[in-house]
C-alpha positions in Angstrom: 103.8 -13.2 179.8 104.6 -10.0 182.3 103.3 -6.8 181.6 104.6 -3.9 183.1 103.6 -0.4 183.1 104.1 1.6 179.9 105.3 4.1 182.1 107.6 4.0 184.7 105.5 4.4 187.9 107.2 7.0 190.6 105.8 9.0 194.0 103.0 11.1 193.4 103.2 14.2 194.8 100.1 15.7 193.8 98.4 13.2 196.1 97.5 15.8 198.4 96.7 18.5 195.6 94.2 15.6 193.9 92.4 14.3 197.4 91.5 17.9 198.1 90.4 19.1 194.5 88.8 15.6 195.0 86.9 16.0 198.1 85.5 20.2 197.7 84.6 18.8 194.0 82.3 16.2 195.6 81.1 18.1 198.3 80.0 20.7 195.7 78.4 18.1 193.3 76.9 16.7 196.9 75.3 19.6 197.5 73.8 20.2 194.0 72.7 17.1 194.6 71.1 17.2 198.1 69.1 20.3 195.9 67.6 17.6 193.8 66.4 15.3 196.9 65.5 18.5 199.2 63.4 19.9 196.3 61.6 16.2 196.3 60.7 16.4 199.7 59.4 19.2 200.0 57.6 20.3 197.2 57.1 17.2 195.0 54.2 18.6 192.8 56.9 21.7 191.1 59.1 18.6 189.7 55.8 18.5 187.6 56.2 22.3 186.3 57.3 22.3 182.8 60.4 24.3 182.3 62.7 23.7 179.6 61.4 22.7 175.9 58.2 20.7 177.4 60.6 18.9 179.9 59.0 19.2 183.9 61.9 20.3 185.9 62.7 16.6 187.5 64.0 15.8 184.1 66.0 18.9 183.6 67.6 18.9 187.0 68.5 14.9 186.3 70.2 15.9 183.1 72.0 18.7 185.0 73.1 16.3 187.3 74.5 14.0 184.9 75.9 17.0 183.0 77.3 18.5 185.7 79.2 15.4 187.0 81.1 15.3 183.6 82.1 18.7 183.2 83.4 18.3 187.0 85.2 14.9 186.0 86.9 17.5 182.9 87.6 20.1 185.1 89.2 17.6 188.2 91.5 16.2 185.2 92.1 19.2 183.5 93.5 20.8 187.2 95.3 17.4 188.1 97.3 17.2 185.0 98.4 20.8 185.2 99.5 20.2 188.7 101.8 17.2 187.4 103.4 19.2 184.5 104.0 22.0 187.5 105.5 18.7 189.4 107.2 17.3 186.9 108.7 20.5 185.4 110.0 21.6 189.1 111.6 18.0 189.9 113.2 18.2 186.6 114.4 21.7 186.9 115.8 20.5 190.6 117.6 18.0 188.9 119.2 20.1 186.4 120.4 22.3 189.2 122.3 19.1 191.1 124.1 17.9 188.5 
């Protein structure tokens, strides 16, 4: 049995758009991150402080991190799929005008 695409599959020319949304998302979340680990290092005892609803902050800042991923994950697609109506909409227009 073959199974194709449900969609035709053509050129992407967002590439470039999604590999740099991409990479200055991730260096953001990196940095948020590298927060979490500096803050370990050097001052392990205030991950003890209680901060939010009885939670010490190493909790908190965990579920920040995991709650920060997915809103950047919603955000990345969000941007990405405006950028192919944009490309899709301007390739269709260009074809209009050349026929």
């Amino acid at each position: 049995m073959l199974h194709e695409p449900a969609a035709p599959v053509a050129e992407d020319v967002t590439i470039g758009y999604k590999t740099r949304l991409g990479v200055w998302m991730f260096i953001a979340y990196l940095l948020f991150y590298a927060g979490f680990v500096g803050l370990n290092l050097a001052s392990p005892a205030s991950m003890e402080a209680i901060v939010l609803l009885g939670m010490n902050l190493a909790t908190v800042y965990g579920f920040a991190l995991i709650v920060v991923a997915l809103i950047l994950a919603l955000i990345y697609d969000w941007l990405c799929r405006g950028q192919e109506r944009l490309a899709s909409d301007a390739s269709a227009a260009g074809e209009g005008a050349s026929d």
